[in-house]
N, C-alpha and C positions, 0 to 999 in steps of 0.2 A: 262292569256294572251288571253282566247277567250271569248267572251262575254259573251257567252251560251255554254252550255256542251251537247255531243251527234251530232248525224247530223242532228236533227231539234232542239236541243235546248231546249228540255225539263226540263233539268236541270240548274239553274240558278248558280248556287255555286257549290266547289268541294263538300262540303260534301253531298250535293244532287246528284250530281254524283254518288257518291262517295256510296251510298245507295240505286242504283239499281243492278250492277252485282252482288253481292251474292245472291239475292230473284231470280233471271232470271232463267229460267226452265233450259237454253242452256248455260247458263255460271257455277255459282257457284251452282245451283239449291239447295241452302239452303230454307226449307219450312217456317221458319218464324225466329226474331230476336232472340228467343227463343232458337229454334236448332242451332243457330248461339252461342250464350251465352253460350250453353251445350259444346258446342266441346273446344273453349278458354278456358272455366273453369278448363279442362282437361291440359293444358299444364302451369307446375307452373312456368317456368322462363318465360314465357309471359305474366301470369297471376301477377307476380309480378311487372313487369317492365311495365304493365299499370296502376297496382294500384298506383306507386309513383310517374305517372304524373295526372290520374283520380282516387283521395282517393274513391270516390260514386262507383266506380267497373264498369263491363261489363253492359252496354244501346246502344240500338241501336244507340242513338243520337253521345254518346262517342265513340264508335267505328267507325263511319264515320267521326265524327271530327278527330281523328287521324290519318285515311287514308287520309284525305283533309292534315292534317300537310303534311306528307311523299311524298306526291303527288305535293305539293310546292317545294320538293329539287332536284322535276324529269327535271333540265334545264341542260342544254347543251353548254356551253357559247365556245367560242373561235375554233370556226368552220373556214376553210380556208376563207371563204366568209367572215367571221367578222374581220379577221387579214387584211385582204385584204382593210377594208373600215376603217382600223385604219392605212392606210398608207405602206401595208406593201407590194410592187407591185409584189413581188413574191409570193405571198400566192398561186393565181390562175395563171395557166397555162394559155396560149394562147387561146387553145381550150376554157376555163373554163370563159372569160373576153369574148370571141364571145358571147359566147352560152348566157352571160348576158346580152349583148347588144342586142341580139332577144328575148328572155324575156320581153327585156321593149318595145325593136320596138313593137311586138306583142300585148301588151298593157296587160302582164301576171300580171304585176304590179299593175295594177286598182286595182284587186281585193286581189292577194296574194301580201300585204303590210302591215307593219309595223313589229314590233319584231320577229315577228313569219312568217313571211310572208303569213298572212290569219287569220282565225279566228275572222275576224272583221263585219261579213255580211251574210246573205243568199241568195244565186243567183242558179236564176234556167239555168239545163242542157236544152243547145240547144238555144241559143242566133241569132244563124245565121243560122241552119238547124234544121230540127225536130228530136228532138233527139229521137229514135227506142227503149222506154223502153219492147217492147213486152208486156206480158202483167202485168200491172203496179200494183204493190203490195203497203202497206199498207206505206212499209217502201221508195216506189216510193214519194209516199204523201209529204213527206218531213214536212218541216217548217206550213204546213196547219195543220197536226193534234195536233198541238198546240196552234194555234191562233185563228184556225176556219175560217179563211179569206182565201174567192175564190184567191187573188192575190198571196196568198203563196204558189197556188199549185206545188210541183213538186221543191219547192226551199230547197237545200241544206246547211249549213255552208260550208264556204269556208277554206277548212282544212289546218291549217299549214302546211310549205312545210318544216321546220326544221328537216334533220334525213329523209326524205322523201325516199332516197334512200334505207331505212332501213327497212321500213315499210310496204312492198306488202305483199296482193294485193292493187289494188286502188277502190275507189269510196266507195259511199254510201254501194253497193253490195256488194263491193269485188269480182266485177267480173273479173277485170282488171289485169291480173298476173304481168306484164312489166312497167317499168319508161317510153320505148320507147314508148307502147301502148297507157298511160297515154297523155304522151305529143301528140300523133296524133291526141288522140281522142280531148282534149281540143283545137287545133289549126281549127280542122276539125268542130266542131260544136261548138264552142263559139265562133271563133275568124272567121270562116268560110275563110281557104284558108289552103292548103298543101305544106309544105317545102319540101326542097330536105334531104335525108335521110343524109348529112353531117349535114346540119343545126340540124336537130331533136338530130344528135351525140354532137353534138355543148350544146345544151339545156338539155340534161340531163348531159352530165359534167359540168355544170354549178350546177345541182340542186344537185348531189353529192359533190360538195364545202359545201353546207349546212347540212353536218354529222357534228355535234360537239363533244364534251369531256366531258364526264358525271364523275365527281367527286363522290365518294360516300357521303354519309351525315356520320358523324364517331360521339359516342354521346361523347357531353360536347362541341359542336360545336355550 
């Protein structure tokens, strides 16, 4: 559902995704696919129950191709907002049908649109004010240490807003603890004007409609 994987985009596919956090120092800090092969080998009902979907055994390539599988069953479908746009008028509350209509007044929809609400684009912070990175780190850079192109400096993926209420903090950083903070800060320097603290209440019960129902994946499915 998002074009490019990461918040610049570095990864084109999940299984490229999908085969950075284990090697990352600060994530899974495995030193190569090797020590990664040595630890699986170690556990036989996994080590089984990969060899009867991959006979060739434990490879880097395989083992992120099956996280890319696993990582396909991670949707969330029939969230209040999607029953709601299947007719259904009580799905959202009053508050939750406002807080929609300022979303789109606001023009939140440009960018966080279609299935996912986002993940279609890269757009840089600070559209209508200069946005105060302090001082700008590597991971400020955004969508340029990829391309190389001066126009991509500073430009982020536009992050699905699916389950959003779920998932603080915010931003590329994660410096952003709060959904309210979230929304002020995007109204305030993208959209460049400040609502009254009902509307802002308005907007994030709206972006909590977008929690959905995550099924497990059960096998023979």
């Amino acid at each position: 559902f998002n074009i490019e994987q990461f918040w610049d985009g570095r990864a084109s596919t999940l299984q490229e995704q999908a085969g950075g956090p284990p090697l990352n120092p600060i994530e899974m800090a495995s030193k190569s696919w090797g020590d990664i092969i040595n630890k699986l080998d170690k556990d036989p009902v996994l080590k089984k129950d990969f060899l009867a979907v991959y006979p060739q055994g434990f490879s880097g390539e395989r083992i992120t191709d099956a996280i890319a599988e696993f990582e396909k069953t991670l949707i969330t479908p029939d969230a209040p907002f999607d029953n709601w746009l299947r007719g259904d008028e009580d799905a959202l509350t009053a508050q939750q049908k406002h807080g929609y209509q300022l979303f789109k007044d606001n023009k939140c929809a440009t960018c966080h649109g279609g299935i996912i609400l986002g993940g279609r684009s890269f757009e840089p912070l600070g559209l209508k004010r200069d946005f105060n990175f302090g001082e700008i780190t590597a991971a400020d850079i955004g969508r340029m240490n990829v391309t190389k192109e001066v126009r991509d400096k500073l430009r982020q993926k536009v992050p699905g807003l699916r389950n959003v209420a779920l998932t603080a903090p915010y931003f590329h950083r994660g410096d952003v603890p709060t959904l309210d903070g979230a929304v002020k800060l995007m109204l305030r320097y993208q959209v460049g004007t400040d609502l009254a603290q009902k509307d802002i209440d308005d907007i994030v019960a709206f972006l909590h409609s977008l929690t959905g129902v995550y099924t497990p994946y059960q096998p023979g499915q």
